[in-house]
C-alpha positions as CSV (number, residue, x, y, z in Angstrom):
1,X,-22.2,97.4,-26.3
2,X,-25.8,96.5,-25.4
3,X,-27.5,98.2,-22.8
4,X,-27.9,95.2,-20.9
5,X,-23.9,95.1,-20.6
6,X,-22.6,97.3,-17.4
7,X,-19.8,98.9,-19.2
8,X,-16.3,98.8,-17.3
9,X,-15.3,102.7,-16.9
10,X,-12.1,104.3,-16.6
11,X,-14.2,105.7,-12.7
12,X,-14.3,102.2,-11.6
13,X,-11.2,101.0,-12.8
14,X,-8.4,100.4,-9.8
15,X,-4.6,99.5,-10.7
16,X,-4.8,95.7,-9.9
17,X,-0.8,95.1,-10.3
18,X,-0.7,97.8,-7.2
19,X,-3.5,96.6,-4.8
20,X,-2.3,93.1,-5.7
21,X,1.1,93.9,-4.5
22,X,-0.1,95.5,-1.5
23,X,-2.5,92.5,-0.7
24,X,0.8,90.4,-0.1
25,X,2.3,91.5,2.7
26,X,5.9,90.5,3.5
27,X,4.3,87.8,6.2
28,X,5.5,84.2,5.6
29,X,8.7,85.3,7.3
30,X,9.8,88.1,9.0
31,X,12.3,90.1,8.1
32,X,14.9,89.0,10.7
33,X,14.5,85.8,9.2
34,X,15.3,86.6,5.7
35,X,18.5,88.7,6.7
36,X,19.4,85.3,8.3
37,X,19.1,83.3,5.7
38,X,20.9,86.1,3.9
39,X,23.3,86.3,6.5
40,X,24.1,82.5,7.1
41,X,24.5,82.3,3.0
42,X,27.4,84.5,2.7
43,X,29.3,83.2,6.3
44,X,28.7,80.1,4.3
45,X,30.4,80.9,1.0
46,X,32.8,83.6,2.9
47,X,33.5,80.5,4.9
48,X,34.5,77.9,1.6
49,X,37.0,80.3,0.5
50,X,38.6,81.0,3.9
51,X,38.8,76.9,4.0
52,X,40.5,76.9,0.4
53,X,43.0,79.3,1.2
54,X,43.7,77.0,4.5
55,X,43.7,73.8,2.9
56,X,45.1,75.0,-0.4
57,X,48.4,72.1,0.1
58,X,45.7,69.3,0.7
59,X,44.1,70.0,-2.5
60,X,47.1,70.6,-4.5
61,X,48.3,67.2,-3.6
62,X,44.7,66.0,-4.4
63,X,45.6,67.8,-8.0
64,X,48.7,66.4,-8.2
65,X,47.8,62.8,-7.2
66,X,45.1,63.0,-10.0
67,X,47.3,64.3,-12.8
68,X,49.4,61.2,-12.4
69,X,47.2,59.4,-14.2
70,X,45.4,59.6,-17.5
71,X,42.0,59.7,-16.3
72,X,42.8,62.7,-14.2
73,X,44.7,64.1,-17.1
74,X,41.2,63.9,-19.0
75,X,39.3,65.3,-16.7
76,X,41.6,68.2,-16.1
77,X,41.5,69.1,-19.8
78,X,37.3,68.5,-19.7
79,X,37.1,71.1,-17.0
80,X,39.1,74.0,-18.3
81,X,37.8,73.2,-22.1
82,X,34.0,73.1,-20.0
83,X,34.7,76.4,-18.4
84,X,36.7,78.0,-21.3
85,X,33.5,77.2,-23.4
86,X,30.4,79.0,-20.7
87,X,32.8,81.6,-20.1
88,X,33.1,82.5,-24.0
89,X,29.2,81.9,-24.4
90,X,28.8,84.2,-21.7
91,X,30.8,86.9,-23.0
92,X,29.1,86.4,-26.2
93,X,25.8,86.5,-24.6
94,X,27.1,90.2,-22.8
95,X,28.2,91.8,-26.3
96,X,25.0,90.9,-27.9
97,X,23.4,92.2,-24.4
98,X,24.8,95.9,-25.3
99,X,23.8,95.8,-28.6
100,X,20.0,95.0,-27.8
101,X,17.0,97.9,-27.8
102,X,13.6,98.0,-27.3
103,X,11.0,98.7,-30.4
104,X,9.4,101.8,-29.1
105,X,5.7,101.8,-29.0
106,X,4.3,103.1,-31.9
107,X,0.7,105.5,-31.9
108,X,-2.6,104.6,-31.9
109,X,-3.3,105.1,-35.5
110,X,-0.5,102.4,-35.9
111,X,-1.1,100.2,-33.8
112,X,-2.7,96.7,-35.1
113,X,-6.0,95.2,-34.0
114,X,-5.0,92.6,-31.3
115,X,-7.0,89.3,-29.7
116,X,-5.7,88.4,-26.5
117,X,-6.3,85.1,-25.0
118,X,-6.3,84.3,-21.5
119,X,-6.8,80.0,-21.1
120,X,-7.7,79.2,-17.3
121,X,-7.5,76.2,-15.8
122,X,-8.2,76.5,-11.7
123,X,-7.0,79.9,-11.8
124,X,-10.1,81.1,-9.3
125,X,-10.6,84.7,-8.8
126,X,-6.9,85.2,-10.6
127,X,-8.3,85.3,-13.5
128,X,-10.5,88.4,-13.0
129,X,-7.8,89.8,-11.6
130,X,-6.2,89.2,-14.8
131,X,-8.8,90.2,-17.4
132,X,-9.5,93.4,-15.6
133,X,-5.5,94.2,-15.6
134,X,-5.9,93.2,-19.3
135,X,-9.4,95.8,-19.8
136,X,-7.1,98.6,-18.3
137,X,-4.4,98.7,-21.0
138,X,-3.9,102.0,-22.7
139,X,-4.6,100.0,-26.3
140,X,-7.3,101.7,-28.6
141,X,-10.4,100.1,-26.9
142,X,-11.7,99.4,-30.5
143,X,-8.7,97.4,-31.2
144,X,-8.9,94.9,-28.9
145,X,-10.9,91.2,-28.8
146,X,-10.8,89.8,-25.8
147,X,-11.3,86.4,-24.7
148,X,-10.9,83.9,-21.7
149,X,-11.9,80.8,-22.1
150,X,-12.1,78.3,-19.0
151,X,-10.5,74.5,-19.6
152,X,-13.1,72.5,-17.7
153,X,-12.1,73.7,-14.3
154,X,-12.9,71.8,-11.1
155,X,-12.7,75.3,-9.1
156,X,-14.7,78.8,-9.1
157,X,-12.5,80.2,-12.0
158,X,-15.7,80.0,-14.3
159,X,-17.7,82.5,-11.7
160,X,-15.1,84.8,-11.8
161,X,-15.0,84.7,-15.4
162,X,-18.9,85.6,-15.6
163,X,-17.9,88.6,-12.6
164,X,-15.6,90.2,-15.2
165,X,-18.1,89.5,-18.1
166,X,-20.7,91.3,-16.2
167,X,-18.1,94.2,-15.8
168,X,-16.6,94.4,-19.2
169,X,-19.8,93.8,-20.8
170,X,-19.3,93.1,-24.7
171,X,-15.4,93.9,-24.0
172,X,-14.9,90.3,-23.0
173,X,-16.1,87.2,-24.6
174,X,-16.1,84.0,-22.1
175,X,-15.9,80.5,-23.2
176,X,-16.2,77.2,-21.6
177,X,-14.6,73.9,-22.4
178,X,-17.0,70.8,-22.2
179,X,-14.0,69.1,-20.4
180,X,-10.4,70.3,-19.3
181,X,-8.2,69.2,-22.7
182,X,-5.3,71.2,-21.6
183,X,-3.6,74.6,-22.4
184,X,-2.6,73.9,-25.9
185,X,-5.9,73.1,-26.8
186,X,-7.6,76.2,-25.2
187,X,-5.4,78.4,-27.0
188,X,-6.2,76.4,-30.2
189,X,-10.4,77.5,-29.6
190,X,-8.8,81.3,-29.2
191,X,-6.8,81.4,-31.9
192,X,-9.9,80.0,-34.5
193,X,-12.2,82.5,-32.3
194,X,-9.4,85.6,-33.2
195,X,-10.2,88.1,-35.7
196,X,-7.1,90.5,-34.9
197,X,-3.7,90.6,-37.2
198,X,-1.3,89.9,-33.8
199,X,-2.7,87.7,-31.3
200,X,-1.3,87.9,-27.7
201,X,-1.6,85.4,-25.2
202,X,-1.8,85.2,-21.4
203,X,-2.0,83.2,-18.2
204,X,-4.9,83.5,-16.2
205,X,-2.7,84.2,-13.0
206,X,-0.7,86.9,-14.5
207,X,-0.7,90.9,-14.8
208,X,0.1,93.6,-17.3
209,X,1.0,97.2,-17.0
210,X,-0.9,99.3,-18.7
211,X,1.7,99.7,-22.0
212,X,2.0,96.5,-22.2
213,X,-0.1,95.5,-24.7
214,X,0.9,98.3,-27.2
215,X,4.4,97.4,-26.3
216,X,3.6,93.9,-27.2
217,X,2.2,95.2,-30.7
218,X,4.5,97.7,-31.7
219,X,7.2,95.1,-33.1
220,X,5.0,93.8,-35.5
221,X,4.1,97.4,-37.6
222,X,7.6,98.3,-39.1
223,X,8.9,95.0,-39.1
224,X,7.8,92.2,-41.6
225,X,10.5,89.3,-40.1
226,X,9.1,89.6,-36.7
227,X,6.7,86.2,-36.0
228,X,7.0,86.7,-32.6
229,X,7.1,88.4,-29.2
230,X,8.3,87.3,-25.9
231,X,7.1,89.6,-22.9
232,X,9.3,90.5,-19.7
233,X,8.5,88.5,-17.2
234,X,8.5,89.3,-13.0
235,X,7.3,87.4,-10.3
236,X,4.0,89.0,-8.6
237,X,4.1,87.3,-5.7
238,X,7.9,87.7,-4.5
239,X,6.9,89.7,-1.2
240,X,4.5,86.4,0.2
241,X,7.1,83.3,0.3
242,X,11.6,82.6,-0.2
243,X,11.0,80.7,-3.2
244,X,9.2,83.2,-5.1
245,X,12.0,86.3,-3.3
246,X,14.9,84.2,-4.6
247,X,13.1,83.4,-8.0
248,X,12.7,87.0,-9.0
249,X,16.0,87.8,-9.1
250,X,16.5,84.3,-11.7
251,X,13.4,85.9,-13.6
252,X,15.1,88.7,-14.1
253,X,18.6,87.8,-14.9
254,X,16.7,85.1,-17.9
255,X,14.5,87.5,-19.5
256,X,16.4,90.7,-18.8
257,X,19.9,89.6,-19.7
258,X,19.1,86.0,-21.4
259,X,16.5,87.1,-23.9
260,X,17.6,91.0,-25.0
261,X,21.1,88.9,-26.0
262,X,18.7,86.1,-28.0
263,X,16.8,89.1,-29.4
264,X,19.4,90.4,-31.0
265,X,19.6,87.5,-33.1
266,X,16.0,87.3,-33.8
267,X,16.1,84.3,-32.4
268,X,14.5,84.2,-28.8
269,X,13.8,80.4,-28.4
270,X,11.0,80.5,-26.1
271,X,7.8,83.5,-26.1
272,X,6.6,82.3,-22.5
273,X,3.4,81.9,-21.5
274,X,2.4,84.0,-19.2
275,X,3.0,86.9,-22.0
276,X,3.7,86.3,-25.7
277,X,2.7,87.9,-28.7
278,X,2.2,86.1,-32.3
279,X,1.9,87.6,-36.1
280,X,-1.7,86.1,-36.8
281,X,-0.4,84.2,-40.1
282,X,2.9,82.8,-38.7
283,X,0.1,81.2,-36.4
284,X,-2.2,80.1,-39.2
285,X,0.5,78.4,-41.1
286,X,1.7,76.4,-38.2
287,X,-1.8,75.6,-36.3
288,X,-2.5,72.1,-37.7
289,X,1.0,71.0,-37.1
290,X,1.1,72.7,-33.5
291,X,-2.2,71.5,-32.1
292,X,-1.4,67.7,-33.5
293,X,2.5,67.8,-31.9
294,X,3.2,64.3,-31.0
295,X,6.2,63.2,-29.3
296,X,7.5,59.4,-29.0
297,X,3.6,58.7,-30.4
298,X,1.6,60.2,-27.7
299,X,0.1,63.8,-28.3
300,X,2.1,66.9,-26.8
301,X,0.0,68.0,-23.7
302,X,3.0,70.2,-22.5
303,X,5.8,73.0,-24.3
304,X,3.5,74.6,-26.2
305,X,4.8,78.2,-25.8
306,X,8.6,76.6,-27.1
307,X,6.6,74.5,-29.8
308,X,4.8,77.6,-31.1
309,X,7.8,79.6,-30.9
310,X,9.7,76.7,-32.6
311,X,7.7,76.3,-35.4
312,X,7.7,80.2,-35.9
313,X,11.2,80.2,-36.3
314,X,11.0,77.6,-38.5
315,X,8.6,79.6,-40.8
316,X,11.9,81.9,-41.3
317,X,10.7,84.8,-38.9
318,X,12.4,86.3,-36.5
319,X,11.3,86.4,-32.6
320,X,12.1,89.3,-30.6
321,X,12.0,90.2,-26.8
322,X,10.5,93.6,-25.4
323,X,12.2,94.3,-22.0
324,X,9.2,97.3,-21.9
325,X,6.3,94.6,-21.7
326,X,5.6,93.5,-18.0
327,X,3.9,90.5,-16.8
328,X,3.5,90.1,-13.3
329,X,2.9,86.2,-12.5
330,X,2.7,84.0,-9.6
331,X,4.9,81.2,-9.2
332,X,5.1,78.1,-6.5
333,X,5.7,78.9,-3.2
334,X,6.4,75.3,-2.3
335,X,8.9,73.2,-3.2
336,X,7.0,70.2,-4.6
337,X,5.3,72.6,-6.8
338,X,8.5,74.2,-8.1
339,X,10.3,71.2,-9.2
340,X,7.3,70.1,-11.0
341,X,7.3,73.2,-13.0
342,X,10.5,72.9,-13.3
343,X,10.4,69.2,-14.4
344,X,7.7,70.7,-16.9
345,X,10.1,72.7,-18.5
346,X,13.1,70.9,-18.7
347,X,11.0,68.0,-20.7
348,X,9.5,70.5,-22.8
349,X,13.5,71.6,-23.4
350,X,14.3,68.2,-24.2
351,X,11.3,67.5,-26.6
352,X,11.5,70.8,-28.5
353,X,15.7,71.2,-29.1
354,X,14.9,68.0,-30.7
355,X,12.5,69.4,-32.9
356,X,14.8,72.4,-33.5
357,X,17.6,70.5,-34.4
358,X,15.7,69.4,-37.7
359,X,16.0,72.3,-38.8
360,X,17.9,74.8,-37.2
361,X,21.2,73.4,-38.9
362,X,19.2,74.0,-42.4
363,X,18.4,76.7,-44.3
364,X,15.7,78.1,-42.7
365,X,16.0,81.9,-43.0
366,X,17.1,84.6,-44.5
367,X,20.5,86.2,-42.9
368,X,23.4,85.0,-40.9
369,X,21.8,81.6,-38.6
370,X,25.0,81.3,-36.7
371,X,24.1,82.4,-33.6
372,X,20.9,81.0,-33.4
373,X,23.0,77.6,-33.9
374,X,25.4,78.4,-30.7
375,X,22.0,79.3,-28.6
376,X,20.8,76.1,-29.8
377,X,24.1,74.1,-28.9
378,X,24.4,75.6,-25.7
379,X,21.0,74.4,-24.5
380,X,21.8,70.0,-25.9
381,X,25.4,71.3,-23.8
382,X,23.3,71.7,-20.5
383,X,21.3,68.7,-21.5
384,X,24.0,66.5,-22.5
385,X,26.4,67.0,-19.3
386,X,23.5,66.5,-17.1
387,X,24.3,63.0,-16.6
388,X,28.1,62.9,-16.9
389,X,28.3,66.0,-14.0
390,X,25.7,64.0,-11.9
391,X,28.2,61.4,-11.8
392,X,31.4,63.4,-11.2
393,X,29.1,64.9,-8.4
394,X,28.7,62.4,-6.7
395,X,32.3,60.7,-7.0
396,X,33.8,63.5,-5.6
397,X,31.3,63.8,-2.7
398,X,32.1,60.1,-1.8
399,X,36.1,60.4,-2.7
400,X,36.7,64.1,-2.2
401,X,33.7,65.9,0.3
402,X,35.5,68.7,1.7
403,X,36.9,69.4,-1.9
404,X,33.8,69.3,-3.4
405,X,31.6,71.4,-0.7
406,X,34.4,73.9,-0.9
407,X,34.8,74.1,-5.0
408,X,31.0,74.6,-5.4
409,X,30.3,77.5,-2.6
410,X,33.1,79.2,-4.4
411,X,31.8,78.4,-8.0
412,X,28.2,79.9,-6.4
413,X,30.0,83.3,-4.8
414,X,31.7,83.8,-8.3
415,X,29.2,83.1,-10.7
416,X,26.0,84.1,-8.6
417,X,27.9,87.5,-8.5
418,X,27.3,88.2,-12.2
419,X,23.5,87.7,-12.1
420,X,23.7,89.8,-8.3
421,X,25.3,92.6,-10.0
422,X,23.4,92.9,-12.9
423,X,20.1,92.7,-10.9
424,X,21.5,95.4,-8.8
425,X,22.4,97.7,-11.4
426,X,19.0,97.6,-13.0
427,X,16.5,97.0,-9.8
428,X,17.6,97.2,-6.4
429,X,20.9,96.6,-4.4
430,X,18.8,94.3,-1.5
431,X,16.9,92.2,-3.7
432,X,20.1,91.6,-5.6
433,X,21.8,89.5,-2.7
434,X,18.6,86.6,-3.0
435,X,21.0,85.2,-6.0
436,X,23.1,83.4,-3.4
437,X,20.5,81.6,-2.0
438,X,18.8,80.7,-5.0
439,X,21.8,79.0,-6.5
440,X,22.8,77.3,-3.2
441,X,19.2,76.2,-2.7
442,X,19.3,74.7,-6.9
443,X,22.3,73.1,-6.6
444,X,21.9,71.1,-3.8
445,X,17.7,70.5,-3.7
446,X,17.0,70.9,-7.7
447,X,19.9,69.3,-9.0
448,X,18.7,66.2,-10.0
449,X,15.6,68.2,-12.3
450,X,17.4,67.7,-15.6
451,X,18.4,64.1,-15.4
452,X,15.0,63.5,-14.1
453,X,13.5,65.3,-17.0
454,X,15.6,63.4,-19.8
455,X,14.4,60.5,-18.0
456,X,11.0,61.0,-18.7
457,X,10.5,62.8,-21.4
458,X,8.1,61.3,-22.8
459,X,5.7,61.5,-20.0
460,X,2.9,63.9,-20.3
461,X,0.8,65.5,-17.8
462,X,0.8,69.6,-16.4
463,X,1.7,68.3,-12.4
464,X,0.4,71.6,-11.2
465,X,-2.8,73.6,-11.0
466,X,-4.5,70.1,-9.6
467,X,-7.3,70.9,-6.7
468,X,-7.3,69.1,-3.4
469,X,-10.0,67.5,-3.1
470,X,-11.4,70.1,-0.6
471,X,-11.5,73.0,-2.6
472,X,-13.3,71.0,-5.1
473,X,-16.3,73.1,-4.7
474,X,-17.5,76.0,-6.8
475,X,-17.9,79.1,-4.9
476,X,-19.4,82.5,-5.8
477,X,-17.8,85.2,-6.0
478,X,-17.8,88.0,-4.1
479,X,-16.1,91.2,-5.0
């Protein structure tokens, strides 16, 4: 380190996923509030089964009525053949659950040399936040290359960036893109700028525990197959707004319950963003491909986390999910930026079970591929009755409301329980009851996301991170 650098030491260093917790007081509502929202939830599904039970003849002559014909005769058969088949995919997905452990960390002396890369894109004073998180890890010190590099941002984030270069002295290496180009091809500078064997990426608004990192690593020593790591991911700021509360309990259910099961298979179809780890030649081999992605003609500004993981697969390596590696990351608080996310991801779903349909079907690995062909067929299953339960939506709302309001509060008590349950058995018991209201709130605001999505798949663009035009303006820091 030169003498010029102020080195960043272990005296000065504060626990950022702490004081970053702490600096987001429970405020946007109070707590009365939230237990009335929690509250008027459960009167409300309590409330569709008591009317069931009540109306129970009217809806069995609505049943019989129906079966007198052949359409209803069809449909009747869908449905249980629809439910039989996410029951059985659920139990599948709760036997592969129990069969899933973590790759302990291994020891220093083990552990690989990493580069982690941390794009930003209007991230401000985040992403200090997150390269000092990253600085703090309990990862050999001479092990680690670390870079940020800023994608032509409109905000402060560059000032920050120079405030944790001036901290972290020869530690961190900061680079600037000539123009914003997007995520995919900031990552592209880090990964021709890495010198480690396992690179490991992260967003600018997220952060790691201190074992994060090595527990990112470990996977990669004993086991030649792994390409790939996804990391846990929580929601940081799920004490400042609903949408984030309610979110954290989803987070956890996906990664948590979702990925250990996909894990097992070696087949974990997406290593998200905000904390993935990759084998540095599995990367290599795919680069040119992944950085020249086109979809429908027009390059692939969005997905790149599935499209990397994708193509990794595709290589015949396995990708694996460590339920000991944290991320902490902020998601909207609004509901205009929540369904653009969301219509982020569902088109990047779209796009890339394409591409994994070429050859997922094939023989592209070593070993039994089964499963990893039901994951895949379970996510075109969601894609592919999008439209078809959009429509039966919306003819029994006009033919049938009271049936329909009734039969989807009690689908949301029964099958909200499961992911209630399981986050109360491994977080809290309080937390756990936000699952209501999350699925109530997506199944009558978000519905329409996937159709949407299909839609317009071959749109491009991030939709969030954009700037009003009043905090346009750089700003210096101040710590």
């Amino acid at each position: 380190m030169s003498n010029t650098a102020r080195k960043y030491s272990a005296t000065e260093s504060h626990d950022f996923l702490s004081s970053q917790k702490k600096s987001l007081p429970d405020n946007d509502k109070s707590n009365s509030t939230k237990l009335l929202i929690l509250a008027g939830t459960f009167l409300l599904l309590v409330s569709a089964v008591v009317v069931t039970f009540l109306f129970y003849p009217y809806f069995e002559a609505i049943h019989l009525e129906r079966m007198n014909n052949a359409w209803g005769k069809a449909l009747r058969i869908g449905g249980i053949a629809l439910l039989a088949t996410h029951i059985g995919f659920l139990v599948y997905l709760i036997v592969l659950y129990f069969k899933y452990k973590v790759v302990k960390s291994v020891s220093d002396e083990e552990l690989p040399n990493c580069t982690i890369i941390v794009p930003a894109y209007n991230e401000g004073k985040l992403v200090w936040k997150t390269l000092i998180s990253l600085a703090e890890s309990n990862y050999p010190e001479e092990k680690i290359q670390l870079i940020s590099i800023d994608d032509g941002s409109k905000d402060d984030t560059w000032e920050w960036m120079k405030k944790a270069k001036e901290q972290l002295g020869d530690r961190l290496a900061i680079y600037q893109q000539p123009e914003n180009k997007g995520k995919r091809h900031a990552l592209y500078r880090g990964f021709h700028l890495a010198t480690g064997d396992v690179f490991i990426t992260v967003d600018s608004d997220s952060i790691v525990r201190k074992d994060t990192l090595r527990n990112m690593a470990s996977p990669f020593v004993n086991n030649d197959e792994c390409g790939a790591v996804a990391g846990n991911v929580r929601v940081l700021n799920n004490k400042k707004a609903l949408i984030p509360k309610m979110l954290n309990v989803s987070f956890a259910f996906s990664f948590e319950f979702v990925r250990s099961a996909q894990s097992v298979l070696g087949s974990v179809l997406c290593t998200p963003g905000a904390l993935a780890a990759y084998r540095k030649d599995a990367v290599l081999n795919c680069l040119p491909e992944w950085i020249n992605q086109t979809f429908n003609g027009q390059p692939s500004d969005i997905g790149e986390d599935r499209a990397m993981t994708n193509m990794i697969l595709k290589q015949g390596y396995k990708v694996l999910f460590q339920r000991n590696a944290f991320v902490y990351t902020n998601i909207p608080e609004r509901y205009k930026n929540l369904y653009k996310m969301f219509i982020r991801w569902e088109r990047s779903n779209v796009r890339e079970n394409i591409a994994m349909s070429r050859f997922a079907f094939g023989d592209f690995r070593k070993g039994p591929k089964t499963g990893t062909r039901i994951l895949l067929l379970n996510q075109w299953s969601k894609i592919l009755l999008s439209y078809p339960m959009l429509l039966l939506m919306l003819f029994f709302i006009v033919t049938y409301p009271l049936l329909f309001i009734t039969s989807a509060l009690v689908s949301i008590l029964v099958f909200s329980s499961f992911q209630a349950l399981f986050y109360a058995k491994k977080h809290t018991v309080i937390e756990s009851f936000w699952a209501y209201p999350y699925s109530l709130f997506y199944t009558f605001t978000l519905f329409w996301i996937t159709p949407y999505a299909i839609a317009t798949a071959s749109r491009s663009g991030w939709l969030t991170r954009e700037l009003p035009k009043t905090k346009a303006t750089l700003v210096t820091p101040k710590v």
